[in-house]
Structures are given as structure tokens and as C-alpha cells.
C-alpha positions as CSV (number, residue, x, y, z in Angstrom):
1,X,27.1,18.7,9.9
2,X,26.9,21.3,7.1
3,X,26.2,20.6,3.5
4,X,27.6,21.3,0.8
5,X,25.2,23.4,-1.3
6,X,25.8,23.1,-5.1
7,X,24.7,26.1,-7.0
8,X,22.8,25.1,-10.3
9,X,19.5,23.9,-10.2
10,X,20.2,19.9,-10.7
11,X,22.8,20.4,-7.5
12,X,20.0,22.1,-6.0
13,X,17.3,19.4,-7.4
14,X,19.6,16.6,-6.0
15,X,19.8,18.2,-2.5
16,X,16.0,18.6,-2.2
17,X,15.5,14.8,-3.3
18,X,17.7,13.6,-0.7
19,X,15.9,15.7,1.9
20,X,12.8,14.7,0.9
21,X,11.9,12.2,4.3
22,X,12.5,15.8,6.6
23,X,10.8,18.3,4.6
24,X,7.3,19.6,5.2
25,X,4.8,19.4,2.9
26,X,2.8,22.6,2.6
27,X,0.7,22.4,0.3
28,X,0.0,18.8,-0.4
29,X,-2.7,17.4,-3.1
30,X,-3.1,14.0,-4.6
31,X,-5.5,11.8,-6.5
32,X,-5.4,8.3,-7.8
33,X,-6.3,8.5,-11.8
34,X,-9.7,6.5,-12.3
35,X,-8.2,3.5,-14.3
36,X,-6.0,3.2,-10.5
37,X,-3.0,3.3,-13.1
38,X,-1.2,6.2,-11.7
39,X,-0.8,8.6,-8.6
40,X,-0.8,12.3,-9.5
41,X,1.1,14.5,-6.9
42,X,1.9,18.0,-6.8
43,X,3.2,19.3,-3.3
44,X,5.5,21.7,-2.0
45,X,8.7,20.5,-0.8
46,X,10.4,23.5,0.9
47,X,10.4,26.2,-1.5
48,X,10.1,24.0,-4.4
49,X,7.0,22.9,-6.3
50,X,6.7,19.0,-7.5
51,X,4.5,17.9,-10.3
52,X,4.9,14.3,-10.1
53,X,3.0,11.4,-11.6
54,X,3.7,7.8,-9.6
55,X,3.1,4.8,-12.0
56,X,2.2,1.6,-10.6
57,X,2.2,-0.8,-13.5
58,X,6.2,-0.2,-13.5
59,X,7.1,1.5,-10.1
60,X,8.5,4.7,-11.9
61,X,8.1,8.0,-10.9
62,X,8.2,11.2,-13.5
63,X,7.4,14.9,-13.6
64,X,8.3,18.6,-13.3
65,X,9.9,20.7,-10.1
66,X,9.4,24.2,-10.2
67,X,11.5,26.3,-8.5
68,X,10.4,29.5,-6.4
69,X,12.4,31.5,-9.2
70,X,10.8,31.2,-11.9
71,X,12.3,29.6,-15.4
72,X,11.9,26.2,-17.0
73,X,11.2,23.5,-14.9
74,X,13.2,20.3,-14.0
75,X,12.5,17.3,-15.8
76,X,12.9,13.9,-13.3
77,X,12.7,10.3,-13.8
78,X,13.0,8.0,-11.1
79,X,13.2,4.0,-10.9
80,X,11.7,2.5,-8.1
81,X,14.5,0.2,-6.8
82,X,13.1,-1.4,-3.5
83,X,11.9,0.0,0.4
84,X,12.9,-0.7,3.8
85,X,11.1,-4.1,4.4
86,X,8.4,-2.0,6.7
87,X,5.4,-2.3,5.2
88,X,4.1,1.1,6.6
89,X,2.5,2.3,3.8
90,X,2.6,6.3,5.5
91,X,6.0,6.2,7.1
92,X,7.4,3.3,4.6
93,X,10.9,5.0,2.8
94,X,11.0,4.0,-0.4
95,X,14.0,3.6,-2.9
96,X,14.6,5.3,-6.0
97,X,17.2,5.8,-8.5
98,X,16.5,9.3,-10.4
99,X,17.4,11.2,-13.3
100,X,17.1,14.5,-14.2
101,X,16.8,16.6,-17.1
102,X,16.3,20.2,-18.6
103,X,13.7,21.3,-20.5
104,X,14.1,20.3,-24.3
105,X,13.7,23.6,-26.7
106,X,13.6,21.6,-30.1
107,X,13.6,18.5,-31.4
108,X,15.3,15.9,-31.6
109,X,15.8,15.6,-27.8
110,X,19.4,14.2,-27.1
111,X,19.0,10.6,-25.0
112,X,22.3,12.2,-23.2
113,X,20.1,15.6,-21.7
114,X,19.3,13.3,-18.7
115,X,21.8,13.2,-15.7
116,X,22.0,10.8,-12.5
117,X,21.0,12.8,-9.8
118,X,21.5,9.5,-7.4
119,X,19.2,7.1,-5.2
120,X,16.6,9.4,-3.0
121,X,14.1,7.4,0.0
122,X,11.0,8.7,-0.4
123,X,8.4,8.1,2.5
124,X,5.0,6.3,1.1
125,X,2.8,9.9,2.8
126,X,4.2,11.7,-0.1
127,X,2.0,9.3,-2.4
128,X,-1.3,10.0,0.1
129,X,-4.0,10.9,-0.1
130,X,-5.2,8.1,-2.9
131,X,-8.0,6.4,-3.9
132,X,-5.6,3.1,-2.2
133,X,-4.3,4.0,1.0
134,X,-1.9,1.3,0.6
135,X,-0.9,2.1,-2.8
136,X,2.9,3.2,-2.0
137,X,3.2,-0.7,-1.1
138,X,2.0,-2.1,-4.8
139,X,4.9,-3.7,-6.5
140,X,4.7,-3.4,-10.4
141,X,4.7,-7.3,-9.8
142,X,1.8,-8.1,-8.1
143,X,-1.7,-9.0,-9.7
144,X,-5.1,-10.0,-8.4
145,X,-8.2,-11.5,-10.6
146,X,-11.0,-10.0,-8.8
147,X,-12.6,-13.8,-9.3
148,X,-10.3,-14.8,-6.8
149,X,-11.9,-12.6,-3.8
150,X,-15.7,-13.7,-3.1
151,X,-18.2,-14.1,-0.1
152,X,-18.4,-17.9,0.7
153,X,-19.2,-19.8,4.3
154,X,-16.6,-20.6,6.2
155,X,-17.4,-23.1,9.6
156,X,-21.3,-22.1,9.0
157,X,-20.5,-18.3,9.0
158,X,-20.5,-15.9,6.2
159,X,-17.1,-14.6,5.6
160,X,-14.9,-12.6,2.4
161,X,-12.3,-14.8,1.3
162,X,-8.9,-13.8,-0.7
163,X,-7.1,-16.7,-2.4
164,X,-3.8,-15.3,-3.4
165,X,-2.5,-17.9,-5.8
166,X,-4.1,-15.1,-8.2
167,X,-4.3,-12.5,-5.9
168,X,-1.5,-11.4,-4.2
169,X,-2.5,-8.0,-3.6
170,X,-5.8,-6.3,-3.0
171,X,-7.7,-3.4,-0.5
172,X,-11.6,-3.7,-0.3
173,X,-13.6,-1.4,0.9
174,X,-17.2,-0.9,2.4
175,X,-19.0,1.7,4.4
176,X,-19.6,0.9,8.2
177,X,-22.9,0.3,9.6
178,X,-22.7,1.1,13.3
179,X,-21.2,3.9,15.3
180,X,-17.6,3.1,16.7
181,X,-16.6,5.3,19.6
182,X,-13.5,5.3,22.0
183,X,-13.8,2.5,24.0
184,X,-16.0,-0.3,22.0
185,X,-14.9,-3.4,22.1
186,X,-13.5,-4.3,18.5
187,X,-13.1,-8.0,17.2
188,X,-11.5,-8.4,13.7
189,X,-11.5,-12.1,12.8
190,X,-9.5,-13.0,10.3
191,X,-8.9,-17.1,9.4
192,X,-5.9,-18.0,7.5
193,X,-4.9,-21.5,6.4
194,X,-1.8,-22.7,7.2
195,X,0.9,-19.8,4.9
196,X,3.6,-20.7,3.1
197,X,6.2,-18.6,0.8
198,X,10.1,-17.4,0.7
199,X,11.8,-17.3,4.7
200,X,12.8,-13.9,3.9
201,X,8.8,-12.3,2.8
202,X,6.2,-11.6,5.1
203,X,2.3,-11.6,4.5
204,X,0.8,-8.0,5.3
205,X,-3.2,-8.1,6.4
206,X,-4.8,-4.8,7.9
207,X,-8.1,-3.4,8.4
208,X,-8.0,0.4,8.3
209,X,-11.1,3.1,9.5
210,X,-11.3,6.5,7.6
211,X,-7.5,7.5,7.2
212,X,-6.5,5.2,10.9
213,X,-5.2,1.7,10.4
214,X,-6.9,0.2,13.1
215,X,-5.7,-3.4,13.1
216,X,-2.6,-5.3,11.2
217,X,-0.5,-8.7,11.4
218,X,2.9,-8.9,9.6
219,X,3.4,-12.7,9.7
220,X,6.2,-15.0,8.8
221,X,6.5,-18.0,6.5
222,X,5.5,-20.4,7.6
223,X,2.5,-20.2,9.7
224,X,0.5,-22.2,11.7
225,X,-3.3,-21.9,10.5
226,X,-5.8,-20.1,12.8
227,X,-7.2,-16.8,13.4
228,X,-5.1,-14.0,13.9
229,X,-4.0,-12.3,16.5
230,X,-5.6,-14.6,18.7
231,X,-3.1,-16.5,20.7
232,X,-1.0,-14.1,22.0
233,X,2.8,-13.8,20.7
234,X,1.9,-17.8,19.0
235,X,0.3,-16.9,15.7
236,X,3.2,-18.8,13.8
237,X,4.2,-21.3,16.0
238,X,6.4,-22.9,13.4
239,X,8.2,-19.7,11.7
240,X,11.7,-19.2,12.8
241,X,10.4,-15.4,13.7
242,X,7.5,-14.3,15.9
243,X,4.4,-12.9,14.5
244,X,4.0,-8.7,14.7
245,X,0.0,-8.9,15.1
246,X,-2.4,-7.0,16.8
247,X,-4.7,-8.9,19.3
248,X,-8.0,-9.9,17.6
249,X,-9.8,-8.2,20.6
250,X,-9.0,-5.1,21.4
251,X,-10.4,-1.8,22.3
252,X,-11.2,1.5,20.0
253,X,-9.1,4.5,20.8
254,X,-11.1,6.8,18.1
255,X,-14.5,7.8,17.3
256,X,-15.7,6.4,13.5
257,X,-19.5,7.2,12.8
258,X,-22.0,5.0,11.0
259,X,-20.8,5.4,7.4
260,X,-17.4,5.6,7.7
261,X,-14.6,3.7,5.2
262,X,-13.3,0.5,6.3
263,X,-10.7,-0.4,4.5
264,X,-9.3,-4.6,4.4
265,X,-6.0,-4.7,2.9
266,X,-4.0,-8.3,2.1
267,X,-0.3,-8.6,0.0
268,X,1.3,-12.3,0.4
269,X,3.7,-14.1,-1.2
270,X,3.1,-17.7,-1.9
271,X,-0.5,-19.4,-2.5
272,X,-2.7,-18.8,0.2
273,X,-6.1,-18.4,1.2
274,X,-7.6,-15.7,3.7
275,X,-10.8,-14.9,5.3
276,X,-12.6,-12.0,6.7
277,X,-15.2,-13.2,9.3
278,X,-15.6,-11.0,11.6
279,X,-15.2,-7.0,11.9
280,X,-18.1,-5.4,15.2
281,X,-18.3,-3.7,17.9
282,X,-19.7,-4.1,21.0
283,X,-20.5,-7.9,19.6
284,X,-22.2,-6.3,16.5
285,X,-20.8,-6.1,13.2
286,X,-20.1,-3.4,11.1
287,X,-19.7,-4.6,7.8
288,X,-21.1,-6.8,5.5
289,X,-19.7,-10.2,4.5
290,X,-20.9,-9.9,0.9
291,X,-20.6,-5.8,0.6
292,X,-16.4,-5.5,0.2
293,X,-16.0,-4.0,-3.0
294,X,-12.4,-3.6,-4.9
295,X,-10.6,0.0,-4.1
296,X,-7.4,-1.4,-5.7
297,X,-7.7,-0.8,-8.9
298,X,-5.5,-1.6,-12.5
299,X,-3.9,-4.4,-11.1
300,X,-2.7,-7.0,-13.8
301,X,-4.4,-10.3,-13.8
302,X,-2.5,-13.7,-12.2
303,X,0.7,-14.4,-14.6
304,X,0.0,-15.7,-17.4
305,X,-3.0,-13.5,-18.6
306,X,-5.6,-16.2,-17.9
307,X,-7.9,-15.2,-14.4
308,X,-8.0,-18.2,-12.0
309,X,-11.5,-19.8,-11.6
310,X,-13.4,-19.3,-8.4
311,X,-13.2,-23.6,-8.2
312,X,-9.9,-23.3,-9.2
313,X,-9.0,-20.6,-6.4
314,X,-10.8,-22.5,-3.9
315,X,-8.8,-25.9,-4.6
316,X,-5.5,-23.9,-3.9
317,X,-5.7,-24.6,0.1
């Protein structure tokens, strides 16, 4: 099928945008900004350079292409209007609704200057590298008090628990302590009461090594309580669709030395309460129950304003 290939730069800007899911990216670079506000981003994207800053207090994304050419840049603004349900945070496509704009050469600049360029998918790798590696997931809506994530026993074993009445999103992060090669055993145990939230939402939970996720459960509403992954295609006997978990045993097909980054990452709907107890190999763990610290970062606090208590958190169950 050929294109039609408009001759301006916004025709050419609008083409490139709705390319973006098949292009390359040569030269990529990324960082997360250290308040965890924002996502700065400037990659090529076929000829084209991209200057874009990703804000994830409101979900909008703004900057500058430059085009091979030379000249005055583009000016683009683009609304983030939803994502294909996949919960992938690399291969994810996520929705926008852009704008775009040339460069203003005096003041006042006319509201009218912008033009709709149309809805583009981006995929969530053009947000990576970040300090997150599940930032392209973050809805401006979601909040977490860091009160609401703590150590605390669980059945006489230490554990990290995430109560997500007032944390509905958060990835923690520690170092490992032991070696992981190809071929260890792996057991992630992860207890969740019994979930509840909206038919149509599912709760995300995975554990990733370095830049591999190495573990994840996409479960339903409702679910039965119990650890998961461990009772094979049953995690949420009660849900009118089957659990997408990996087993809670399983074996490692990568190398990850002493010191690597694990990463635990949880988004829910609906009040619940998780909890880490268990990430080793060979029988051994490597991680600390009391060492996850948070890597998400500039998240708002619960609605409201007002951080849920740590007795108040714990009640939720």
C-alpha cells in the first residue's frame, strides 16, 4: 500500500508520528528528571530528531522535532488519551491525540498557531531507559503514600507489604545479594488477599532483574486469596477470566550477578493488600525483606491530600 506523502513539514511531522511503532531508533537517550516528574527523550526517529519531554503528573507529552534539513523546529503537544489494555510497559502502544505548531517569531503567540496533527500509538520503549522501568504505565491518576509500603511479618516470616487503598502504584528496588545464573531455581512468593476492583481492570505485579522482567501475574477481579502463581491456571478461581501468571517456581534463563537491580513493581485498582515474601535462588534469597526502597518517584499522595496511616493501611484487608 503506498502512502500518500504530504510535502510541508506538519504533513511530514504527521506521517513520522503515525510511524512511530516501525521506526528504528538510532540514537536513543533518556533520563527520568530527579523529582521522577518528567521523562526527557531525545531520539532519532528515521531521519528526524525528537526532543520530547513526557509528563507524568498529567500524561502529556511536549517538545521539538528537528528535521535533517535544517530550519526551525516543530513545536508538538500531545494528550495522552489511553493504551491497548497490555500492560507491557516496553512493547505497550500507547494513545495520543497531538498537536503541532511552528516556531513563534514574536509575541503575542496566536492560541490558533497549533494544528491537529491526529491520534499517534506510541510504544512504551520510546519512554526507556528511566529511572522507572515501568513508567510508560503511570496514569496521571494514580498515587501512592510511601507510608502505605512497609516490612511487617506475615505467617511468622518477614515480608514487604503494599496496601493499595493509598497506593495504587509503586516499583521498589534493591540490589541482589547472590549470583543468579541460567538454570537456578527461582521462587518469587508473592501473598495477596482476596482482590477486589471494576470487572473490566486487572492488577499488574512483576519482579524485574537488571533491564529483564523476570516474573509477572496480570490477575482479574475478583480473586481468590493465596500466593501467586502457585496453583497452576487457578489463581482466581472466582474471576469470570483466568489468571495470566507466571509459575511461582520456575527456572532462570539469564545470568544476573551479585548486585544486580531487582526491580518489584504493583498497579491495582480497588483496595488491596500485597506481600513480597519470598524472591531466592537455589532456596536462598536474594533480597532483603526490609531493603525495598522507592524508585517510583513524584507520585501524588492517596486522594484527598491526607497520607493513609500505616494502622489505617493495615485495617484495609
Amino acid at each position: 500500500m503506498q502512502r500518500f506523502i504530504a510535502t510541508t513539514r506538519r504533513g511530514a511531522l504527521a506521517l513520522a508520528l503515525s510511524l512511530v511503532p516501525t521506526l528504528v531508533f538510532a540514537e536513543a537517550g533518556s533520563r527520568s528528571t530527579s523529582d521522577g516528574h518528567r521523562i526527557l527523550i531525545s531520539k532519532d526517529v528515521g531521519q528526524e530528531r525528537w526532543a520530547m519531554n513526557l509528563d507524568l503528573n498529567d500524561g502529556t507529552m511536549t517538545g521539538n522535532v528537528f528535521f535533517p534539513g535544517g530550519g526551525p523546529p516543530q513545536f508538538v503537544w500531545c494528550e495522552r488519551k489511553g493504551d491497548d489494555g497490555s500492560l507491557d510497559p516496553v512493547l505497550g502502544e500507547i494513545r495520543y491525540s497531538c498537536k503541532g505548531a511552528d516556531v513563534c517569531a514574536e509575541a503575542p503567540c496566536a492560541d490558533g498557531g497549533w494544528k491537529a496533527l491526529g491520534e499517534v500509538s506510541v510504544p512504551g520503549s520510546f519512554f526507556l531507559p528511566a529511572t522507572d522501568p515501568f513508567s510508560p504505565l503511570r496514569l496521571p491518576t494514580q498515587y501512592c503514600s510511601e507510608v502505605c509500603t512497609y516490612p511487617e511479618e506475615i505467617g511468622g516470616e518477614p515480608s514487604f507489604s503494599i496496601q493499595t487503598n493509598c497506593c495504587n502504584y509503586v516499583t521498589l528496588g534493591q540490589r541482589t545479594t547472590r549470583d543468579i545464573r541460567r538454570g537456578d531455581l527461582l521462587t518469587i512468593r508473592l501473598w495477596h488477599y482476596q482482590l477486589t476492583g471494576p470487572a473490566s481492570a486487572k492488577s499488574y505485579l512483576a519482579v524485574q532483574i537488571n533491564d529483564r522482567i523476570a516474573w509477572e501475574a496480570r490477575l482479574p477481579f475478583p480473586c481468590a486469596g493465596g500466593i501467586t502463581g502457585f496453583i497452576p491456571n487457578g489463581d482466581c478461581r472466582d474471576a469470570a477470566t483466568p489468571a495470566q501468571s507466571d509459575p511461582y517456581r520456575f527456572t532462570a534463563d539469564f545470568d544476573a550477578p551479585a548486585g544486580s537491580v531487582v526491580y518489584l513493581h504493583i498497579q491495582n485498582h480497588g483496595e488491596n493488600s500485597y506481600n513480597m515474601v519470598e524472591a531466592s535462588v537455589g532456596g536462598e534469597s536474594f533480597v532483603a525483606s526490609d531493603g525495598w526502597t522507592h524508585v517510583s518517584k513524584g507520585l501524588r499522595v492517596r486522594p484527598g491530600g491526607r497520607p493513609a496511616s500505616v494502622e489505617g493501611a493495615a485495617g484495609a484487608r
